[in-house]
RODO-2510 file (C-alpha; in nm, 4 decimals, decimal comma):
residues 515
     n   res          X          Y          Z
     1     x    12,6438    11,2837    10,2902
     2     x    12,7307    11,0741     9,9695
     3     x    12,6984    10,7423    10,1779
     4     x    12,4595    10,8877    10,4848
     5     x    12,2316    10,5983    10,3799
     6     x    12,4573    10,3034    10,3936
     7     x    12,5741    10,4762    10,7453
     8     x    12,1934    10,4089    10,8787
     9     x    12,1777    10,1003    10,7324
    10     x    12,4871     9,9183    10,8851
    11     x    12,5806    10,1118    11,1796
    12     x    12,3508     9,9576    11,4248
    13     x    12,4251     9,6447    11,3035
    14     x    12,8244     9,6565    11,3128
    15     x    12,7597     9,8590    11,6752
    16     x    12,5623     9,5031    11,7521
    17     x    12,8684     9,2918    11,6543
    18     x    13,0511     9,5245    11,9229
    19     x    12,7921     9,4467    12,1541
    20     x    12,9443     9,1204    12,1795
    21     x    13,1731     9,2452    12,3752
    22     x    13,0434     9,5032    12,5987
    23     x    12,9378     9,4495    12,9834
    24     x    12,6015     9,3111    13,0469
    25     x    12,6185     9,6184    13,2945
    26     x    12,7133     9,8293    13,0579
    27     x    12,4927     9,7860    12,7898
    28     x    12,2168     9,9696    12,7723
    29     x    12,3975    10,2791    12,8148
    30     x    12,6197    10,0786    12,5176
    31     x    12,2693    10,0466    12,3437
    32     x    12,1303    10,4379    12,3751
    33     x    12,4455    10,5662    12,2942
    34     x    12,4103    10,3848    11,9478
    35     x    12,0681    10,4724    11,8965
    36     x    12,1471    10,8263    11,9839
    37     x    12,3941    10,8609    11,6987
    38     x    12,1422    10,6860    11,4658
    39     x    11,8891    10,9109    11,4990
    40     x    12,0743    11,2228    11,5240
    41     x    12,2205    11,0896    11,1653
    42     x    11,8617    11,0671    11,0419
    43     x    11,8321    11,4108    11,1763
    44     x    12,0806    11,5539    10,9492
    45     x    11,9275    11,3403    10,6537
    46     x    11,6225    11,5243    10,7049
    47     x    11,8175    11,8376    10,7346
    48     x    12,0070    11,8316    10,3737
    49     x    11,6896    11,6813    10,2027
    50     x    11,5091    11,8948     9,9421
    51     x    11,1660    11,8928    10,0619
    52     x    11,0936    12,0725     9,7231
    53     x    11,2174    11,7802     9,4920
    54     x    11,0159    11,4595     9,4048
    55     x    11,3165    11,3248     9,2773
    56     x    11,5139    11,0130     9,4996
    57     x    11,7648    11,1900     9,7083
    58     x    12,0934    11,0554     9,8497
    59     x    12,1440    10,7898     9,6025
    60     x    12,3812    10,5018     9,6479
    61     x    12,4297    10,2231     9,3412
    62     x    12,6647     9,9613     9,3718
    63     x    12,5893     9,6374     9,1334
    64     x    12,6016     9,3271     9,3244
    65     x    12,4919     9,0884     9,0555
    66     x    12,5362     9,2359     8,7421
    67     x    12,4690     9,0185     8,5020
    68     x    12,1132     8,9697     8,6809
    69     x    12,0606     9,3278     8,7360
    70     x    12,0504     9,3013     9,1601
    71     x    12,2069     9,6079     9,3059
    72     x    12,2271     9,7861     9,6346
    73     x    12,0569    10,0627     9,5581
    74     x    11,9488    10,3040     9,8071
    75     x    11,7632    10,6509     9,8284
    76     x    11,4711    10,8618    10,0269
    77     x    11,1676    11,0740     9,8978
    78     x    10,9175    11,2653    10,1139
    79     x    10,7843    10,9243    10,1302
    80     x    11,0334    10,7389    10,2895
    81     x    11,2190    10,9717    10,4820
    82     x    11,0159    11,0395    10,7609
    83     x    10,9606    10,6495    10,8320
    84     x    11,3495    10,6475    10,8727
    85     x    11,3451    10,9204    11,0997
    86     x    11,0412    10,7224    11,3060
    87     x    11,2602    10,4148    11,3143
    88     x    11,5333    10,5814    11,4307
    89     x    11,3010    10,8124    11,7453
    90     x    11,1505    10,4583    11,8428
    91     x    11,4084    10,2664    11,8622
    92     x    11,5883    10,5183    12,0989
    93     x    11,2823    10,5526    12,3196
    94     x    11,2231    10,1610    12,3353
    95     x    11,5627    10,1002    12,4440
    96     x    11,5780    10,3931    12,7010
    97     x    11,2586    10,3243    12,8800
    98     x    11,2968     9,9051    12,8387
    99     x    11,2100     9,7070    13,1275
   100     x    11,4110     9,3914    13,0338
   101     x    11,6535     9,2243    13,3044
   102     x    11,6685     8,9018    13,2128
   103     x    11,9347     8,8905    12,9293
   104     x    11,9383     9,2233    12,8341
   105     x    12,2615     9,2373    12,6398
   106     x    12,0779     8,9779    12,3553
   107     x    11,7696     9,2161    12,3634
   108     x    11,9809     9,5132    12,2970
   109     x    12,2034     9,3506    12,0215
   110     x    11,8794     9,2050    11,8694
   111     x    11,6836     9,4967    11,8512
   112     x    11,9834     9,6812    11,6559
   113     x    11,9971     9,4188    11,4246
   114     x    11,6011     9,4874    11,3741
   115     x    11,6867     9,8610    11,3187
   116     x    11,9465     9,7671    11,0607
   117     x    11,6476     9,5822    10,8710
   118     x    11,3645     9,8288    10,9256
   119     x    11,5889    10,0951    10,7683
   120     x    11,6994     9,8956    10,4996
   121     x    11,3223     9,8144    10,4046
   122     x    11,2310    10,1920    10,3979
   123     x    11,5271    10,3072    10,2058
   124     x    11,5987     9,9961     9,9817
   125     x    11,4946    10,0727     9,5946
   126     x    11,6126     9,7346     9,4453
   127     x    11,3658     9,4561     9,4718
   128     x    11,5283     9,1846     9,5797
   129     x    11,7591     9,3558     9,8442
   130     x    11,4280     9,5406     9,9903
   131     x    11,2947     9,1466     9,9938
   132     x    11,6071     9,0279    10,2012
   133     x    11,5374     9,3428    10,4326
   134     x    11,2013     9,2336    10,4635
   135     x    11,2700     8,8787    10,5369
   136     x    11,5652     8,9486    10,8086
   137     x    11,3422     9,1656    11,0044
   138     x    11,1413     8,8607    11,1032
   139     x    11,4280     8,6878    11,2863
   140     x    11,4571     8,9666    11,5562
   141     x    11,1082     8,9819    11,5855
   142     x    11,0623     8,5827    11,5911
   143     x    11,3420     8,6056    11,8716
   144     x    11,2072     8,9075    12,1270
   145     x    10,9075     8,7116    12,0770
   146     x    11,0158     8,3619    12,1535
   147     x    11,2418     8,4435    12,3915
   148     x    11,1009     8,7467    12,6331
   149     x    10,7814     8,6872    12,5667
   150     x    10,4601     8,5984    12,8269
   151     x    10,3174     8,2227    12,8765
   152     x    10,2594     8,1549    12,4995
   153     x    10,5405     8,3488    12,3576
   154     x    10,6368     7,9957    12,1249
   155     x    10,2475     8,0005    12,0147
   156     x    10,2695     8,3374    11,9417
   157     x    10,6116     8,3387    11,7305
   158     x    10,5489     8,0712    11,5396
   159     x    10,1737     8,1916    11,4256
   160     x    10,3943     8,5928    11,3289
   161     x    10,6387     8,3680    11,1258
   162     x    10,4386     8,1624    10,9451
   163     x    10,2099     8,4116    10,8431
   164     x    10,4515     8,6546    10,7490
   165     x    10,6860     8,4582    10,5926
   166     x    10,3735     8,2418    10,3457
   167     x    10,2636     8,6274    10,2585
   168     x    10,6190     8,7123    10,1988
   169     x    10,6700     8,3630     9,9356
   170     x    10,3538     8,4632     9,7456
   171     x    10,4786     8,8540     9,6917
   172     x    10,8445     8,7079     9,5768
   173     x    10,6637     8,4717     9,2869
   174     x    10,5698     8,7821     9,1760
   175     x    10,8763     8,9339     9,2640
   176     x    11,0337     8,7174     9,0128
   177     x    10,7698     8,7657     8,7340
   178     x    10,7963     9,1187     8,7622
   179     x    11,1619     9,0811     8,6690
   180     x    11,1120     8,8237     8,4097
   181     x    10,8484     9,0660     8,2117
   182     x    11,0488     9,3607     8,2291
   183     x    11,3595     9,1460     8,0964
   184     x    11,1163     9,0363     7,8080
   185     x    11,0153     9,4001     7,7493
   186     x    11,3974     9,4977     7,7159
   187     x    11,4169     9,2946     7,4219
   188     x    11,4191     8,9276     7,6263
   189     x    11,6968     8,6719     7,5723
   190     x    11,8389     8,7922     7,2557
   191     x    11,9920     9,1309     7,4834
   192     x    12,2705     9,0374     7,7367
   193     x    12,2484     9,2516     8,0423
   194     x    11,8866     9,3621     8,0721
   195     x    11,7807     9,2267     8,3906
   196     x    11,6733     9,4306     8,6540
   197     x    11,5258     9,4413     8,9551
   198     x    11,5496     9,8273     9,0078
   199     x    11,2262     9,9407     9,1033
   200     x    11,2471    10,2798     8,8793
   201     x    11,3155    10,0482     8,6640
   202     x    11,0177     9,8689     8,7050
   203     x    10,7830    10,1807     8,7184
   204     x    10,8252    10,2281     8,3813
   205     x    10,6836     9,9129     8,2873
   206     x    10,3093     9,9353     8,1113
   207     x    10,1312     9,5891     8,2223
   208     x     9,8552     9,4541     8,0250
   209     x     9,5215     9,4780     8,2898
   210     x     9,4897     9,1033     8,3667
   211     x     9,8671     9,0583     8,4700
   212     x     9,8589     9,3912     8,7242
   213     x     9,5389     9,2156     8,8602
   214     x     9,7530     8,8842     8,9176
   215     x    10,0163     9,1073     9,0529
   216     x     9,8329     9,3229     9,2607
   217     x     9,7541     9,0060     9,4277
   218     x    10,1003     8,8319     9,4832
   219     x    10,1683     9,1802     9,6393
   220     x     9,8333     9,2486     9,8193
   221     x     9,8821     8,9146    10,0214
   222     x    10,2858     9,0078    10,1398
   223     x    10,1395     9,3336    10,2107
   224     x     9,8289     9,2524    10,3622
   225     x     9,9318     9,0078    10,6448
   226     x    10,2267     9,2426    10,7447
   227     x     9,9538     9,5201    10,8020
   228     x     9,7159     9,2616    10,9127
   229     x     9,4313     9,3485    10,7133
   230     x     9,0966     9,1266    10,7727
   231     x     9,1018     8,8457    10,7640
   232     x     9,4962     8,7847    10,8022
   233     x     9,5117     9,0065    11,1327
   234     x     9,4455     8,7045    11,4047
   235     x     9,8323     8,6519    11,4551
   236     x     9,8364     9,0512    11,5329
   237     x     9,6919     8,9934    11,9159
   238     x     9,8701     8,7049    11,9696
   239     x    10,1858     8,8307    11,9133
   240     x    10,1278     9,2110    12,0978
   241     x     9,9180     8,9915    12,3791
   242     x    10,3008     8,7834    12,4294
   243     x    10,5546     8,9866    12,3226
   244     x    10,7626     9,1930    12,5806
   245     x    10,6833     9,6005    12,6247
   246     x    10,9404     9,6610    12,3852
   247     x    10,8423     9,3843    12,1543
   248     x    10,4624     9,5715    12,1064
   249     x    10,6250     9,9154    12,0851
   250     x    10,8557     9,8258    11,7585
   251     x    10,5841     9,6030    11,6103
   252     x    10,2957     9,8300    11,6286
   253     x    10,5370    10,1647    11,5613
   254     x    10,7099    10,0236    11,2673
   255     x    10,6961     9,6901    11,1601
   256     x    10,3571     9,7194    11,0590
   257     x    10,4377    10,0656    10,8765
   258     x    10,6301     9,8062    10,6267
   259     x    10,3273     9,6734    10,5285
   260     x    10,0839    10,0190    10,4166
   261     x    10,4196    10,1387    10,3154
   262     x    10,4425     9,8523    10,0785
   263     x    10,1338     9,9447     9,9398
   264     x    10,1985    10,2600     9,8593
   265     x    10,6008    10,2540     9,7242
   266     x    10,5176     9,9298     9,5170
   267     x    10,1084     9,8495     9,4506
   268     x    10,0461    10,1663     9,3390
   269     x    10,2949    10,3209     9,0703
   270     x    10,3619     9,9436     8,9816
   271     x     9,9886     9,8472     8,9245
   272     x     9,7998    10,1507     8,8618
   273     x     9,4696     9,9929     8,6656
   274     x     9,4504     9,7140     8,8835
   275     x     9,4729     9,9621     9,1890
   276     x     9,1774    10,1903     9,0725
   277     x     8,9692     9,8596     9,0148
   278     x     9,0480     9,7070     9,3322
   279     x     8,9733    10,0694     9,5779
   280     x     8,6251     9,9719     9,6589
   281     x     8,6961     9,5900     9,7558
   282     x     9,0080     9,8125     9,9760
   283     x     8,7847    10,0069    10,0648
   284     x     8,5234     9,7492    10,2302
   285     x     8,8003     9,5520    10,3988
   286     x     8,9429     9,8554    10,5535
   287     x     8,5814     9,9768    10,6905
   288     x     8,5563     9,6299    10,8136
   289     x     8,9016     9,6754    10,9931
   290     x     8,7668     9,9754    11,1266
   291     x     8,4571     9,8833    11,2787
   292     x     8,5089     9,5081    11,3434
   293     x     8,8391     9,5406    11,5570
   294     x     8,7143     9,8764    11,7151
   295     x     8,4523     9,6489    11,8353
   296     x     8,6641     9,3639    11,9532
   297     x     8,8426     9,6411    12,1420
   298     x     8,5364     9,7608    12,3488
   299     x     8,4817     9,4073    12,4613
   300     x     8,8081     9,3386    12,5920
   301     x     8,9358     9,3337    12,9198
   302     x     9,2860     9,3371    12,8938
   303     x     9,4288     9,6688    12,8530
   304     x     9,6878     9,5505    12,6648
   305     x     9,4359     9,3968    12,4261
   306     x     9,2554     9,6972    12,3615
   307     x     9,5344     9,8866    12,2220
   308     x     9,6315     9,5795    12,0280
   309     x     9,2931     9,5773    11,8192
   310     x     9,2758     9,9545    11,8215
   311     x     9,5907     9,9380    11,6650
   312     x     9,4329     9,7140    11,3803
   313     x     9,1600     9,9726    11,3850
   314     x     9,3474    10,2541    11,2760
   315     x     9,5729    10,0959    11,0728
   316     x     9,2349    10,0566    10,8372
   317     x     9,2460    10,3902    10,8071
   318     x     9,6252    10,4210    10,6953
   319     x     9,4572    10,1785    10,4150
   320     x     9,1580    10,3450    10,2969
   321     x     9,3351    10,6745    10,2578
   322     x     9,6699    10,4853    10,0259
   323     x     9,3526    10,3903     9,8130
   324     x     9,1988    10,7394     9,7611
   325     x     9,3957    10,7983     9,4698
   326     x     9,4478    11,2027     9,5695
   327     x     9,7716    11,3493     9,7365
   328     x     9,5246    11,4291    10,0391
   329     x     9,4831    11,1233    10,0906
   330     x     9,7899    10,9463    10,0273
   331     x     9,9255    11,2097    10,2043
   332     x     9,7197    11,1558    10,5124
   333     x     9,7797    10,7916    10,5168
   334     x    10,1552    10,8414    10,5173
   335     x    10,1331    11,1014    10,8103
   336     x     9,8499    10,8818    10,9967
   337     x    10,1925    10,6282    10,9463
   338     x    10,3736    10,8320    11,1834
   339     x    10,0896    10,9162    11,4139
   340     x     9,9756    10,5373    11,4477
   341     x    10,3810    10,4662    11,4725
   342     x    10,3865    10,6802    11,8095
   343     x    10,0564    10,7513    12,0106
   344     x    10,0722    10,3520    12,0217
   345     x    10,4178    10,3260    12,0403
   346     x    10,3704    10,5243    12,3603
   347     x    10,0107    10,3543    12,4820
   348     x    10,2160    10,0206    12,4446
   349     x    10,5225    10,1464    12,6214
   350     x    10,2584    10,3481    12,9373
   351     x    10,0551     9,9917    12,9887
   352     x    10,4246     9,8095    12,9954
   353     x    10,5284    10,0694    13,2573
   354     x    10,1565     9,9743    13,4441
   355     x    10,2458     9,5904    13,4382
   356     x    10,5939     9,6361    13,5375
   357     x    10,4655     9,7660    13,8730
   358     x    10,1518     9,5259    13,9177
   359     x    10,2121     9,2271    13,6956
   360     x     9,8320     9,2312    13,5440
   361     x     9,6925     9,4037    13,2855
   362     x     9,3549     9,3816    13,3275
   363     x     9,1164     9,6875    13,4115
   364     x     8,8913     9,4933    13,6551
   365     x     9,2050     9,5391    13,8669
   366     x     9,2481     9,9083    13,8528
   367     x     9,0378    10,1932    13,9249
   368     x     9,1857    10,5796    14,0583
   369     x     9,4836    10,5453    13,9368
   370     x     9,5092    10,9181    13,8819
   371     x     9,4775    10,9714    14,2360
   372     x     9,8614    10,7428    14,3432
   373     x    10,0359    10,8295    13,9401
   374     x     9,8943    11,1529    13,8121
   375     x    10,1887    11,1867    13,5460
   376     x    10,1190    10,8638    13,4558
   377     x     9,7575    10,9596    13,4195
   378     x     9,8247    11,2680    13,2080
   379     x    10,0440    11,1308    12,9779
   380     x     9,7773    10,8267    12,9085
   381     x     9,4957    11,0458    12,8864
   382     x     9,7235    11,2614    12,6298
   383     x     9,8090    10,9812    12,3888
   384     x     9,4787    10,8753    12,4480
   385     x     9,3374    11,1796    12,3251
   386     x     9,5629    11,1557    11,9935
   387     x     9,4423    10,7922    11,9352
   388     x     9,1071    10,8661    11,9286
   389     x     9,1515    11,1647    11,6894
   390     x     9,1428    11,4996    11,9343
   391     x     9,2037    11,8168    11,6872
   392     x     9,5225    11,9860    11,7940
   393     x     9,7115    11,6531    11,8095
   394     x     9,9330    11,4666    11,5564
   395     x     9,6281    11,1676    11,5371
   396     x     9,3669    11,4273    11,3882
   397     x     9,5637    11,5821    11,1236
   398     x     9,6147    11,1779    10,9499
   399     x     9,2975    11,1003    11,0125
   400     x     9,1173    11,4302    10,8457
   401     x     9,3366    11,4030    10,5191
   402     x     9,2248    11,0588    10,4973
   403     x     8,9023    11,0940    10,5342
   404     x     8,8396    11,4242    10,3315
   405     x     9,0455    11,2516    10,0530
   406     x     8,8720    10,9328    10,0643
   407     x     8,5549    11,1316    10,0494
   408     x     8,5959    11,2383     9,6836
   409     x     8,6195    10,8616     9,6132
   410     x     8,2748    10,7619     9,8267
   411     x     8,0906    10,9580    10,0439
   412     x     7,9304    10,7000    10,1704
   413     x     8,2116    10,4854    10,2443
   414     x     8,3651    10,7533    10,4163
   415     x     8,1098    10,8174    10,6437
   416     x     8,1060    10,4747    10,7756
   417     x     8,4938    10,4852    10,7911
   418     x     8,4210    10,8361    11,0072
   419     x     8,2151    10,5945    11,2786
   420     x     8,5943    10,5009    11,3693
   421     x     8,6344    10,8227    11,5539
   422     x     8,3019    10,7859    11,7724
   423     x     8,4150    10,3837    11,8250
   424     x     8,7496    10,4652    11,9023
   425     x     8,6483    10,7204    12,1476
   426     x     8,3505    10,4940    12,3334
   427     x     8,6342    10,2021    12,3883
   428     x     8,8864    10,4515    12,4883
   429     x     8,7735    10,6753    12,6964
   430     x     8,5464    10,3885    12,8566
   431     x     8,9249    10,2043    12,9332
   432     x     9,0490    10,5539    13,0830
   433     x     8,7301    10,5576    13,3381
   434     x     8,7575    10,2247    13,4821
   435     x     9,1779    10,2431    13,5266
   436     x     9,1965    10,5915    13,6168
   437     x     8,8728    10,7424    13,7696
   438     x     8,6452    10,6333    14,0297
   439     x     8,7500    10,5356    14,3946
   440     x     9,1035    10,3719    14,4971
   441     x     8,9966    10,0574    14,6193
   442     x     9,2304     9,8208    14,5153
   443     x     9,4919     9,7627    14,8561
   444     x     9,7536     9,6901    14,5742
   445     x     9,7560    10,0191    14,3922
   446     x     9,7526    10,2613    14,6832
   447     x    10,1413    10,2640    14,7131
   448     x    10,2067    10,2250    14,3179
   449     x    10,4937    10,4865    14,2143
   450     x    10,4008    10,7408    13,9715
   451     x    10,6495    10,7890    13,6398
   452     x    11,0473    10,7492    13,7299
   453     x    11,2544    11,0149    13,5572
   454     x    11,3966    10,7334    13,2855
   455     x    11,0397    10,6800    13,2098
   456     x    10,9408    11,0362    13,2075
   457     x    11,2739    11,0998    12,9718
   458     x    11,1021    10,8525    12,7412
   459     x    10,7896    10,9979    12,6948
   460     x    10,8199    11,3227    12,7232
   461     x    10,9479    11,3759    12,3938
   462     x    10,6683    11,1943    12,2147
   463     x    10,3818    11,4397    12,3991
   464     x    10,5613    11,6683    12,2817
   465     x    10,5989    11,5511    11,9034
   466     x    10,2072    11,4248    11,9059
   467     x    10,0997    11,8105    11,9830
   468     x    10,3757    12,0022    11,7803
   469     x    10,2481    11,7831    11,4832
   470     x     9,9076    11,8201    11,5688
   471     x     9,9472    12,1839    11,5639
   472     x    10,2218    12,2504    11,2720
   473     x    10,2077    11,9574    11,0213
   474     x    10,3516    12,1711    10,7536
   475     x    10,7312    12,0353    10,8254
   476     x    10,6417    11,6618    10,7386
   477     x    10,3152    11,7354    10,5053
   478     x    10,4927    11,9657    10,2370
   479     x    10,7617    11,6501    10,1427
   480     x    10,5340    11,4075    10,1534
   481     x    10,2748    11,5688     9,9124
   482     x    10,5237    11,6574     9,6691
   483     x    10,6550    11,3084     9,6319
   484     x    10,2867    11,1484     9,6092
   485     x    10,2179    11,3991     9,3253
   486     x    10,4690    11,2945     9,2012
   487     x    10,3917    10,9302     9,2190
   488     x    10,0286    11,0119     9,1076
   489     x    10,1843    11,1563     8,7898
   490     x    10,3358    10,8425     8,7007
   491     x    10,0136    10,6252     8,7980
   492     x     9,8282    10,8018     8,5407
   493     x    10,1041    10,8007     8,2907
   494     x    10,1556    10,4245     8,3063
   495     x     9,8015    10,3668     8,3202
   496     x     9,6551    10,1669     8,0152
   497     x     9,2463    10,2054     8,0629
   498     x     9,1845    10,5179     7,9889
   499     x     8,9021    10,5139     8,2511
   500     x     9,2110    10,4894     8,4673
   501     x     9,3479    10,7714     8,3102
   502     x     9,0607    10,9812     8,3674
   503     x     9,0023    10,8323     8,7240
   504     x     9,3884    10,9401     8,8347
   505     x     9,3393    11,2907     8,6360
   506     x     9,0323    11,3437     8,7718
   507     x     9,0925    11,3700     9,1437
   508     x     9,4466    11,4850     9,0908
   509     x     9,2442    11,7705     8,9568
   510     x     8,9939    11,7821     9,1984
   511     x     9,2960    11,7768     9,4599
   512     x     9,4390    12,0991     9,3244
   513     x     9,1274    12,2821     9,3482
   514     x     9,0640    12,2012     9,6931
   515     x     9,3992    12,3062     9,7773
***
């Protein structure tokens, strides 16, 4: 268990080297096999964690650059840990229910490279290596992209990279300032060996108001555009409108989990004052997520589309509640994480399975398809049900804590936050009517094969996760909210307004009483 990390980390990507030499025939057995292991590992991580300590778990320091303070450093809290397990359940399920023939040994070795860097993001507690993580993971992205991808896959690529990769320059400027104040604060040139780029290092760090606000910036923007938050979203339908089945289902389940998770592992504890000042300008752009892209989603006719900017939609409410400043809400966001990470995981995965059998995805074309692929129909209407919020699946329970934590903050923001649920359900359920009720009439869906068992294998599982969560949270909840107290703690420790102080104290308090 002493190096269970490192075994996450690398084994995918030293089972890809092997892949080298396995049969194209042979691979994607090859490929679940791999993924299997991985996320039975990340099973027994979760089994031997402490769900009752805040504390970094399964730590792992090895100096790489010492005289510069760069280590591999690894570890898990409540926070982390279940986005490793998610990693590890998605990848699996991509692979097993993937549709790709045409070089399908690349596509598997790529997409276990991309494991290897997801992990390595979620787990990775020294700055610069959790940069490297970050940056890697856009190769294999750029790549399933670029190379699977529809009619303008290039277009597409290129607009994820270079909006991914500017975000991720301005976040390593200050990256790099970050290490050069804490150096100074150690006593500055006239101390050999006080570099660091530890980020518990880092948290301990008391920034005067006007640097966290410069900060908070460098950050927001790295953040921001991996989320997409408005206005740096536009290369989000793009790239889920080009990319492969299994393309959409990694980027919308995890890749953009970096981002809010960002947000909440380094904006927060590192910039605490700057944080508090900035929640209502969050706050607005978040609402504006909400509502704008909910929108965009009832006007469009792709179904492909639809999930792509409801995906944008709910992600705004991952944001607003990593701004509420309360475990609830903190809390919620990071479970709303997971949700988001699988009910569209799985809507991305059921409208590949569609296309696979009629090469179109728009909804003009359909109409009673629950009449020729009623387990099709039920498992859509299912997830569907969990995207839009249903109580008694995993998509409520996020949502709730997010928006009864947010509400200490502003009622009134959350109340126009709440019109996400009565959006989200108008677009939705108006997408399940026209593909799924009504009269067959369509000559080209009358003979259309309902769910193969490798498909229903795939999904299955994650029905079955979305309504066990939705109905016992407790499992995930009770490690997560110990490790945002935690977190909280140290926000209003660090903090150096003492309306900050107050702020933090103040619905930390408020929290307790509700609970």
């Amino acid at each position: 268990m002493d190096n269970i990390l490192s075994v996450l980390i690398f084994f995918p990507a030293i089972a890809g080297l092997l892949g080298f030499v396995i049969d194209k025939n042979s691979i994607r057995a090859y490929g679940i096999s791999v993924t299997v292991i991985e996320f039975v590992l990340s099973l027994v991580l979760w089994a031997s964690f402490d769900g009752t300590s805040a504390a970094m778990q399964f730590v792992e320091l090895v100096p790489i650059v010492p005289d510069f303070g760069i280590s591999y450093y690894v570890a898990v809290d409540g926070i982390s840990l279940f986005l490793v397990i998610m990693t590890t359940l998605m990848t699996l399920i991509g692979i097993i229910s993937m549709s790709v023939k045409s070089e399908i040994k690349n596509m598997v070795i790529t997409l276990l490279f991309l494991e290897m860097t997801m992990i390595g993001v979620f787990v990775t507690l020294d700055v610069i290596v959790f940069y490297l993580f970050w940056e890697l993971s856009l190769v294999p992205m750029l790549y399933i992209i670029g190379a699977w991808g529809g009619p303008l896959r290039v277009y597409a690529a290129i607009k994820f990279f270079l909006y991914t990769f500017t975000g991720s320059l301005i976040m390593l400027v200050g990256i790099l300032f970050l290490a050069f104040t804490y150096h100074d604060a150690m006593g500055g040139y006239d101390n050999v060996g006080v570099w660091s780029f530890a980020l518990t290092d880092w948290y301990q760090l008391k920034l005067d108001v006007d640097v966290q606000l410069w900060l908070f910036a460098a950050f927001f923007i790295g953040f921001a555009i991996k989320v997409p938050m408005f206005p740096f979203h536009t290369w989000l339908p793009y790239a889920h409108g080009q990319a492969p089945t299994i393309g959409s289902v990694i980027l919308a389940a995890v890749l953009l989990k970096m981002g809010t998770y960002g947000f909440v592992r380094f904006s927060l504890p590192l910039f605490p004052d700057a944080s508090v000042m900035m929640i209502v300008p969050i706050a607005v752009i978040a609402i504006i997520m909400i509502i704008y892209t909910a929108m965009v989603a009832y006007a469009q006719e792709d179904i492909k589309q639809v999930i792509a900017y409801s995906s944008v939609s709910h992600m705004g409410i991952i944001m607003l509640g990593a701004f509420a400043m309360n475990t609830q809400g903190i809390s919620g966001s990071i479970f709303q994480m997971l949700a988001h990470g699988i009910v569209s995981g799985a809507l991305f995965m059921l409208v590949g399975m569609l296309y696979d059998r009629r090469h179109t995805k728009l909804m003009s074309e359909f109409g009673g398809l629950a009449l020729v692929m009623p387990r099709y129909a039920m498992i859509f209407g299912i997830m569907l049900m969990a995207s839009v919020g249903l109580p008694l699946t995993m998509g409520f329970v996020g949502e709730f804590l997010v928006l009864i934590g947010f509400y200490n903050v502003s009622p009134i923001l959350t109340i126009l936050a709440g019109t996400s649920i009565i959006v989200g359900a108008v677009y939705m359920l108006s997408l399940f009517k026209k593909t799924f009720f009504g009269e067959l009439t369509n000559e080209k869906n009358k003979n259309l094969l309902d769910l193969d068992a490798r498909e229903t294998f795939s999904l299955v599982p994650l029905v079955l996760i979305v309504i066990w969560l939705g109905v016992y949270p407790t499992p995930i909840l009770k490690p997560i909210d110990v490790s945002v107290a935690s977190m909280l703690e140290l926000m209003e420790a660090k903090a150096t307004k003492p309306k900050t102080k107050e702020f933090i104290a103040s619905m930390r308090s408020d929290n307790k009483e509700e609970n």
